[in-house]
Each structure stands twice: as structure tokens, then as C-alpha cells.
C-alpha positions in Angstrom: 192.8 108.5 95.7 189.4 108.4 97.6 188.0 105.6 99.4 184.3 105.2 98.9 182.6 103.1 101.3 179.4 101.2 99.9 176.7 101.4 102.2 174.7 98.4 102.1 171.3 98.4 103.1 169.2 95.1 103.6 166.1 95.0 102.8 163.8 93.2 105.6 161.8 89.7 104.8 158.0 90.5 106.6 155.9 87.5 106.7 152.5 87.9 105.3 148.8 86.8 104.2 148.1 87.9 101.2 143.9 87.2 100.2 142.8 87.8 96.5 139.8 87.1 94.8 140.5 83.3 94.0 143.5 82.5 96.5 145.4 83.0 99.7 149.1 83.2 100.0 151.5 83.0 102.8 154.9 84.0 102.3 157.2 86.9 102.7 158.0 90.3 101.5 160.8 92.3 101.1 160.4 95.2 102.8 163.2 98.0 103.1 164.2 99.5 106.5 161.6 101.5 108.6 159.2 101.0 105.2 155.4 100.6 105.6 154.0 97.7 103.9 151.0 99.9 102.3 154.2 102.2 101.1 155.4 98.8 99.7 152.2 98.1 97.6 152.0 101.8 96.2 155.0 101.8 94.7 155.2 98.4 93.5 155.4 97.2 90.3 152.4 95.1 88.7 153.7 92.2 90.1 154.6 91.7 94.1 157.5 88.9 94.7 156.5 86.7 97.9 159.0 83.8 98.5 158.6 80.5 100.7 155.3 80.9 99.6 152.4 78.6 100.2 149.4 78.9 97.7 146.0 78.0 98.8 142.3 78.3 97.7 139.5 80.0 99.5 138.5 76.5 101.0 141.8 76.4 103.1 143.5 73.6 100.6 147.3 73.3 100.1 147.5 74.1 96.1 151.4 74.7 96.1 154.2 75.6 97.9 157.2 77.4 96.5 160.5 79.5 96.8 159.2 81.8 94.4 155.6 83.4 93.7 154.8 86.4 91.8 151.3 87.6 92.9 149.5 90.5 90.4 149.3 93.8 92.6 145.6 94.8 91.5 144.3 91.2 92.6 145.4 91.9 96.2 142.3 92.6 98.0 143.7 92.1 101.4 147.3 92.0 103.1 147.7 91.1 106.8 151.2 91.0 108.0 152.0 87.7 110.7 153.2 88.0 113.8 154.7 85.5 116.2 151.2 86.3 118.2 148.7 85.7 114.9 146.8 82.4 114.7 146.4 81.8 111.3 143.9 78.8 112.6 141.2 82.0 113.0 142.1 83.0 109.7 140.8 80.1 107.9 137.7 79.5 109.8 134.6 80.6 108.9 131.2 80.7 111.4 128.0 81.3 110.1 125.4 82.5 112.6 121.7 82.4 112.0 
């Protein structure tokens, strides 16, 4: 009889900003071990899964916030990953200079 040992391999939460043409999410990705998020996108499915997520529209305003948001991979028109270092305050200001 052979023992086979499962290897179990985690997969990695990454917290992101996700910007499509109508709305902005913040939430979290799973991202496999040593994977590259652009990796992640290619090879995703139609839909991308981003949980704790917080919905809101271009404006800045709070729409939703949920465990669970499905997010249509060709609407993604920008992904920035967040960092312990990344003000999200500059994210959602805008300056317009005349």
C-alpha cells in the first residue's frame, strides 16, 4: 500500500483597485503562489471573483459593500494592486489645472 501525500497549495488573497468604465472596486483576489496578477487576468474566466468588496461609482460614493462580487473581465479597464504604502485618498481625487 502507498501513501500519497496531498500537496496543498493556497492560493494568496492580493488586495486590489479595480476601475471599469462605470465603477470602482476594492476588494481582493485570489492569486496563486509566485503568480502575476496580469497572468491572473489572461487566464481568467469572463468573470473575476473579488471578495470583501466595496463597490463605488466614479464620483467616489459608497454604492455597496459585500463578501462576494463578480466583476466582468472585459470591463476591467484598470487594476492597481494596494499596498500597505498606497493612499487610496490620491486615488479618488481629481485636480483640474487650467
Amino acid at each position: 500500500m502507498s501513501d500519497k501525500k496531498s500537496i496543498s497549495i493556497k492560493p494568496i488573497d492580493k488586495e486590489v483597485y479595480i476601475m471599469t468604465g462605470h465603477y470602482r472596486v476594492k476588494g481582493f483576489i485570489s492569486l496563486m503562489p509566485n503568480e502575476r496578477q496580469t497572468d491572473y487576468l489572461l487566464n481568467a474566466r469572463p468573470f473575476v471573483a473579488v471578495t470583501n468588496a466595496e463597490l463605488f461609482d466614479h464620483s467616489g460614493c459608497e454604492l455597496l459593500k459585500v463578501p462576494f462580487l463578480n466583476v466582468h473581465r472585459d470591463h476591467i479597464e484598470v487594476i492597481v494592486p494596494i499596498a500597505q504604502d498606497t493612499d487610496l485618498d490620491e486615488l479618488n481625487t481629481c485636480q483640474i489645472v487650467l
